[in-house]
KOLSEKE-852702 format. One line per field, with one value per residue (C-alpha): residue in three letters; chain; x, y, z; residue number from 0. Coordinates in steps of 0.02 Angstrom, whole numbers. Layout:
N
code: c(Ala, ...)
unit: c(A, ...)
x: c(X, ...)
y: c(Y, ...)
z: c(Z, ...)
pos: c(NUM, ...)
***
This chain:
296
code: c(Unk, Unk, Unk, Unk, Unk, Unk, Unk, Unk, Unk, Unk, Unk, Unk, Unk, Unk, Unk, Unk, Unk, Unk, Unk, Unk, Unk, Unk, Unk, Unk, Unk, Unk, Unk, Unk, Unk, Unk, Unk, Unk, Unk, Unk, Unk, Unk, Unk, Unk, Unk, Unk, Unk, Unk, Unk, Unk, Unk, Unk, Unk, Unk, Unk, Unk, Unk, Unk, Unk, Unk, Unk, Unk, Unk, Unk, Unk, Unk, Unk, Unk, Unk, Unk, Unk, Unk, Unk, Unk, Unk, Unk, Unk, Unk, Unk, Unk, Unk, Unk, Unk, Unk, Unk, Unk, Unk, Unk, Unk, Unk, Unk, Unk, Unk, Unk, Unk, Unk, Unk, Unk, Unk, Unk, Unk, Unk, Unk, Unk, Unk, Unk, Unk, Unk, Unk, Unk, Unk, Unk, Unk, Unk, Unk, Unk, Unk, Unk, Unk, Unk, Unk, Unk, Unk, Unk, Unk, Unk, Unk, Unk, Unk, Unk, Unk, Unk, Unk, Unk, Unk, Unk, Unk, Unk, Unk, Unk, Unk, Unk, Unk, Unk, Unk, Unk, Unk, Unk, Unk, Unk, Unk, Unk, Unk, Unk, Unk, Unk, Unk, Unk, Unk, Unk, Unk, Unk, Unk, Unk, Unk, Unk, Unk, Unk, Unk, Unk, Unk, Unk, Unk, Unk, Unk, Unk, Unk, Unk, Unk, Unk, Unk, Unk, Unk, Unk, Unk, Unk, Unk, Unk, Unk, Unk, Unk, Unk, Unk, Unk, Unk, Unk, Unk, Unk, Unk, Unk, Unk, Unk, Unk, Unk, Unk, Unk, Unk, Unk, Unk, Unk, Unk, Unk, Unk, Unk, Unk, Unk, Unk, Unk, Unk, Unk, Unk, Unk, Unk, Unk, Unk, Unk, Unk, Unk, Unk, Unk, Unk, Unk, Unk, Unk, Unk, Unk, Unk, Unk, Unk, Unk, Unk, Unk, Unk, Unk, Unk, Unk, Unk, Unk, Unk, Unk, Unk, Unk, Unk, Unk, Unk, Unk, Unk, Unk, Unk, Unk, Unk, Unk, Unk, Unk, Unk, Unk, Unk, Unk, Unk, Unk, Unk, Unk, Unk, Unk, Unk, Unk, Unk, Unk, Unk, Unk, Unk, Unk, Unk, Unk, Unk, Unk, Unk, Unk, Unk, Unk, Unk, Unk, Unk, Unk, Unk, Unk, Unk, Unk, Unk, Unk, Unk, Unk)
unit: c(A, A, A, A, A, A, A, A, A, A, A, A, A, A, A, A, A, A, A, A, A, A, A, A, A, A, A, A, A, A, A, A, A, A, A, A, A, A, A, A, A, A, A, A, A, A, A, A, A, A, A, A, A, A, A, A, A, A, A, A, A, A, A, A, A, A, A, A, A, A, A, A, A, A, A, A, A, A, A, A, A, A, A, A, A, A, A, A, A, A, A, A, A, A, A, A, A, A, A, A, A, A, A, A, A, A, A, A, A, A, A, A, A, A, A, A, A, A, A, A, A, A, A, A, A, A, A, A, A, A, A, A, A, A, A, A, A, A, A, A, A, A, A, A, A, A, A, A, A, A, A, A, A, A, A, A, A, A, A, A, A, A, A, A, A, A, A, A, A, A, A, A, A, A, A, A, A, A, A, A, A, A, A, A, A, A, A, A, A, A, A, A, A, A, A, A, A, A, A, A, A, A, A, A, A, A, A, A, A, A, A, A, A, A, A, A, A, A, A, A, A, A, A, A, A, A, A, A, A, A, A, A, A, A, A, A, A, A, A, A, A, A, A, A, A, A, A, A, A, A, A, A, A, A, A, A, A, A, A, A, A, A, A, A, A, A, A, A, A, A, A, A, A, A, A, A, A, A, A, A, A, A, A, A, A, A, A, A, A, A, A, A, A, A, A, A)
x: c(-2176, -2012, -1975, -1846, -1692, -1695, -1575, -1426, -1426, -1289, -1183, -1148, -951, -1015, -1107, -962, -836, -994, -1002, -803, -794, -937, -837, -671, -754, -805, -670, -564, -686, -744, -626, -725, -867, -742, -691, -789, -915, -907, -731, -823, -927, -785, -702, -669, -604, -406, -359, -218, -251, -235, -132, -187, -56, -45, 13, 196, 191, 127, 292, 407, 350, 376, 558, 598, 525, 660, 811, 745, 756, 940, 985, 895, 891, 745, 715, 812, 675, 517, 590, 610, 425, 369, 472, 379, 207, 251, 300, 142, 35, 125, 116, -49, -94, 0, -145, -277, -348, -469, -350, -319, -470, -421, -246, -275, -372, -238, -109, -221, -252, -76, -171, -271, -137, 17, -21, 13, 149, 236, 216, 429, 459, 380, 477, 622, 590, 544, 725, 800, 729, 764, 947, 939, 1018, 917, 991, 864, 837, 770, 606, 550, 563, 380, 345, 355, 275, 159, 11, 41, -114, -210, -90, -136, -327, -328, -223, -365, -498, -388, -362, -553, -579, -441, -542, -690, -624, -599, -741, -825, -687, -729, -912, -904, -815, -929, -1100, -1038, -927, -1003, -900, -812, -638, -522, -375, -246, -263, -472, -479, -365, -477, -641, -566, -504, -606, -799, -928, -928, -720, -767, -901, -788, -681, -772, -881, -710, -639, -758, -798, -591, -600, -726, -632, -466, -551, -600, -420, -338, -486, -471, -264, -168, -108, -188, -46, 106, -12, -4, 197, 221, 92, 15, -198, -338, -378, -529, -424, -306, -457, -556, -381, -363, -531, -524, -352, -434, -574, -470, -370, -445, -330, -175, -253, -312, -122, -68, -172, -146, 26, 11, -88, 37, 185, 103, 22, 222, 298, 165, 188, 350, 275, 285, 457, 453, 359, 544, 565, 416, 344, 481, 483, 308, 298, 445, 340, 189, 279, 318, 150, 74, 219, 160, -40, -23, 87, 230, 138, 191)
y: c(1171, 1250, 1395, 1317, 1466, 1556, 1499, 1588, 1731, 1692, 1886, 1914, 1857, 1693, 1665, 1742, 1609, 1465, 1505, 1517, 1337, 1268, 1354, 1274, 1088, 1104, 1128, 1000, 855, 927, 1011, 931, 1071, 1188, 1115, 1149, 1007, 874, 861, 895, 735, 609, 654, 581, 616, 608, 589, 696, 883, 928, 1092, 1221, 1204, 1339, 1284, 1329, 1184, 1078, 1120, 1109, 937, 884, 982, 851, 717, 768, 780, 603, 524, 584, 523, 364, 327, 170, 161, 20, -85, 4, -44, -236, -198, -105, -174, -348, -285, -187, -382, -438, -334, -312, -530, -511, -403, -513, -652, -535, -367, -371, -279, -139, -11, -59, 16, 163, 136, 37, 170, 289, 159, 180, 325, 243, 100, 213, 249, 74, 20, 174, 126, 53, 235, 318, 188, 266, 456, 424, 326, 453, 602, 492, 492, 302, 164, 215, 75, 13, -152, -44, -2, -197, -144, -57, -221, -240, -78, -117, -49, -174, -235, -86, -56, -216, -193, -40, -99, -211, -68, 38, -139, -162, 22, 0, -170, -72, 68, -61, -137, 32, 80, -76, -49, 118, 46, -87, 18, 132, 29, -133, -296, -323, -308, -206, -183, -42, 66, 44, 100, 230, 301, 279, 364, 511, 541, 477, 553, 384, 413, 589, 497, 374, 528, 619, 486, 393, 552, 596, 450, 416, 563, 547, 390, 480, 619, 464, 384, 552, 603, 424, 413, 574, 548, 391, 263, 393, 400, 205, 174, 301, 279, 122, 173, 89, 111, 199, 324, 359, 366, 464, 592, 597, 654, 800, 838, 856, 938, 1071, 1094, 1077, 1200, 1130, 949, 979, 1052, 881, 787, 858, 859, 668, 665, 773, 669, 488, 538, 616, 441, 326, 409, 327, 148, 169, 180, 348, 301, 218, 403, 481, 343, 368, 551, 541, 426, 529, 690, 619, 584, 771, 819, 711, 790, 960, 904, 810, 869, 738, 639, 668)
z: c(2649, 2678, 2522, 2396, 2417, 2249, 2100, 2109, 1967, 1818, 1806, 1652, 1671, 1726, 1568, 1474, 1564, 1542, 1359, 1355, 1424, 1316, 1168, 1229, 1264, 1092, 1012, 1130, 1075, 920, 812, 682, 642, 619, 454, 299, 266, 202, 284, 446, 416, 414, 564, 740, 883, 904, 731, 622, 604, 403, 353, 240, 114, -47, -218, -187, -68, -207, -316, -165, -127, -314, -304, -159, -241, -392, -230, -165, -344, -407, -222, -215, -390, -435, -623, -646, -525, -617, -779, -728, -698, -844, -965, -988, -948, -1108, -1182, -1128, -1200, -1374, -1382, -1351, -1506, -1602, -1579, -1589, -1569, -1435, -1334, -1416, -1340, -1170, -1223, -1160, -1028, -962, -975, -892, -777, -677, -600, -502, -444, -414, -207, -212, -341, -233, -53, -66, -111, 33, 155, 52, 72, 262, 315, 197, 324, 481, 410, 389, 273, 109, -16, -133, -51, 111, -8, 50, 246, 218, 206, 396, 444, 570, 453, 339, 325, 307, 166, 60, 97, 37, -104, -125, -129, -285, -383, -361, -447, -582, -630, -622, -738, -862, -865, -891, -1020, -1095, -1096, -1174, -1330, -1339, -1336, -1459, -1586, -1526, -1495, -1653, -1663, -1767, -1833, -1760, -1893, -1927, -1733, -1771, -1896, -1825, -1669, -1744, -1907, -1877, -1742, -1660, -1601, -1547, -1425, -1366, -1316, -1240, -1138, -1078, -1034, -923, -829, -825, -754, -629, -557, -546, -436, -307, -286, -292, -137, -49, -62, -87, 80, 151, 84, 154, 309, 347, 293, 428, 561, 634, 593, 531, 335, 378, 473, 328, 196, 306, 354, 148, 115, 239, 158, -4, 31, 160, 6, -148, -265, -212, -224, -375, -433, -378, -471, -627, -620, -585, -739, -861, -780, -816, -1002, -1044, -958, -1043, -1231, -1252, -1247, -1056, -1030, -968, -827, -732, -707, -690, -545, -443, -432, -413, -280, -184, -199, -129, 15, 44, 2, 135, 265, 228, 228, 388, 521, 589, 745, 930)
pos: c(0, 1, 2, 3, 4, 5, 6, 7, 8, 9, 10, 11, 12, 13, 14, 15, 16, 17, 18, 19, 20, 21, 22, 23, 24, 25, 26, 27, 28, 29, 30, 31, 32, 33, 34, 35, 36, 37, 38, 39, 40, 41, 42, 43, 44, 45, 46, 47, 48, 49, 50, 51, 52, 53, 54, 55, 56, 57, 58, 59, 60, 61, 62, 63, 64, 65, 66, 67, 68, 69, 70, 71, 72, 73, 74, 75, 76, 77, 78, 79, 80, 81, 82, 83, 84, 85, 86, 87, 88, 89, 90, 91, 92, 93, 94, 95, 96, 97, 98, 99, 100, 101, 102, 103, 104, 105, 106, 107, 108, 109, 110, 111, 112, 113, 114, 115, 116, 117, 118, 119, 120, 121, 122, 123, 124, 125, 126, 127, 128, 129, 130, 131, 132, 133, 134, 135, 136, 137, 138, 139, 140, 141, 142, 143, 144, 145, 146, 147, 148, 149, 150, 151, 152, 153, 154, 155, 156, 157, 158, 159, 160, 161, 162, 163, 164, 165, 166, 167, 168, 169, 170, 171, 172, 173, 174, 175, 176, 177, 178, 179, 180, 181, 182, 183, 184, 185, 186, 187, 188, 189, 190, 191, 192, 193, 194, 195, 196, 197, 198, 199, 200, 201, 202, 203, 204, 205, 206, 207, 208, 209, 210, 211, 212, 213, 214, 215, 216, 217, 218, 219, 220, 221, 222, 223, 224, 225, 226, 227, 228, 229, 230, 231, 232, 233, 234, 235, 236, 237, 238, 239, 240, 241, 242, 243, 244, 245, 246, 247, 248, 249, 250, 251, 252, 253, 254, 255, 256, 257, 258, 259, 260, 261, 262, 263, 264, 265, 266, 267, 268, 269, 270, 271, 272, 273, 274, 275, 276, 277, 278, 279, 280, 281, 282, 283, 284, 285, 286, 287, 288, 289, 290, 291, 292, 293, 294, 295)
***
């Protein structure tokens, strides 16, 4: 048998330059395990790179939410909306009282469906920074974004938690206080004056809580994401989760400002919140433009 010529020996710039390229393929198709887990775990290939973003970003965006509202001012439409959901729910404790623990819930509730009551304002923010026609009626032209449909089915997914949040709001009252309903002012005091209201408190509080921290994770940027880019849902949940977890100070800044802004718009019978959605809805626009930089 003929001798097999001996494997040519790897100099130590050729393993430098192997381990170079192996380095460099990695982070071509992987870019992924350089981001701190669990963000690593949601991502794929090709989609948006997230920003490390500090809390002054966090108050800049809201400062341009404030510029986009005085320039595109919308309360009038959210009050057309809030106005008779307020009707509703005031003729409805005029027949009875069965309503009245979900009150709050409710209010806290907005939460969890703003991404989506807001989508008409992020259509608004982005013509306003293409230099387009930004009257109010353009808010419908997200509408016929080509994501559309990822928009309403993930609509669909925050209307299925906000149902959910009710029924658990719902449930808490009921284990504690049972069924029976009561008057405004016996809830009042057993709320505020009897161990029983302290419980209620605290439990609702902290599962409340626990479903804000989902939407904010699944949709601080996933709804701007989709009235601006034509990607899956999956890819906009999946981009929002990284965002959050890549940023979790700053995330966390938002959310509590969304929280402060909503409880200060809800106190006066909801009213407030003709102002406070808007700006909202304008800012979290901005965030997701500093998160996620523009495409192309």
């Amino acid at each position: 048998m003929l001798a097999q010529p001996p494997a040519p020996q790897r100099t130590g710039a050729n393993m430098a330059n192997s381990g170079h390229e192996t380095d460099t393929h990695r982070h071509v198709l992987y870019p992924g395990t350089e981001l701190r887990w669990p963000a690593s775990v949601v991502w794929r290939d090709g989609e948006p790179i997230i920003r490390k973003i500090s809390t002054a970003d966090v108050w800049n965006a809201l400062g341009k939410g404030i510029d986009d509202f005085r320039a595109m001012p919308t309360y009038v439409f959210f009050a057309c909306v809030i106005y008779p959901v307020v009707g509703i729910i005031l003729a409805r404790l005029m027949f009875g009282y069965e309503l009245l623990p979900l009150i709050y819930p409710m209010a806290a509730g907005f939460a969890l469906l703003g991404p989506i009551v807001a989508i008409g304002l992020y259509e608004l923010s982005r013509r306003r920074e293409l230099g387009l026609d930004i009257s109010p009626a353009r808010a419908f032209d997200v509408l016929h974004r080509p994501a559309i449909g990822a928009i309403w089915r993930l609509g669909l997914l925050l209307a299925a938690i906000f149902v959910a949040w009710l029924y658990a709001a719902n449930l808490i009252h009921t284990q504690i206080f049972g069924g029976e309903a009561s008057t405004p002012s016996q809830f009042w005091h057993q709320l505020t004056t009897t161990a029983k209201g302290t419980q209620l408190i605290i439990a609702g509080n902290i599962v409340g809580f626990l479903f804000a921290v989902v939407v904010l994770a699944i949709s601080v940027v996933s709804f701007p994401m989709l009235v601006d880019r034509d990607v899956s849902a999956a890819t906009a949940v999946r981009t929002s989760v990284r965002a959050t977890v890549e940023n979790p100070g700053p995330v966390a800044l938002w959310g509590l400002i969304v929280a402060i802004g909503l409880l200060l718009g809800a106190l006066p019978f909801l009213f407030g919140l003709a102002i406070v959605l808007p700006i909202l809805g304008h800012a979290t626009w901005h965030l997701y433009r500093k998160l996620v930089p523009t495409a192309g």
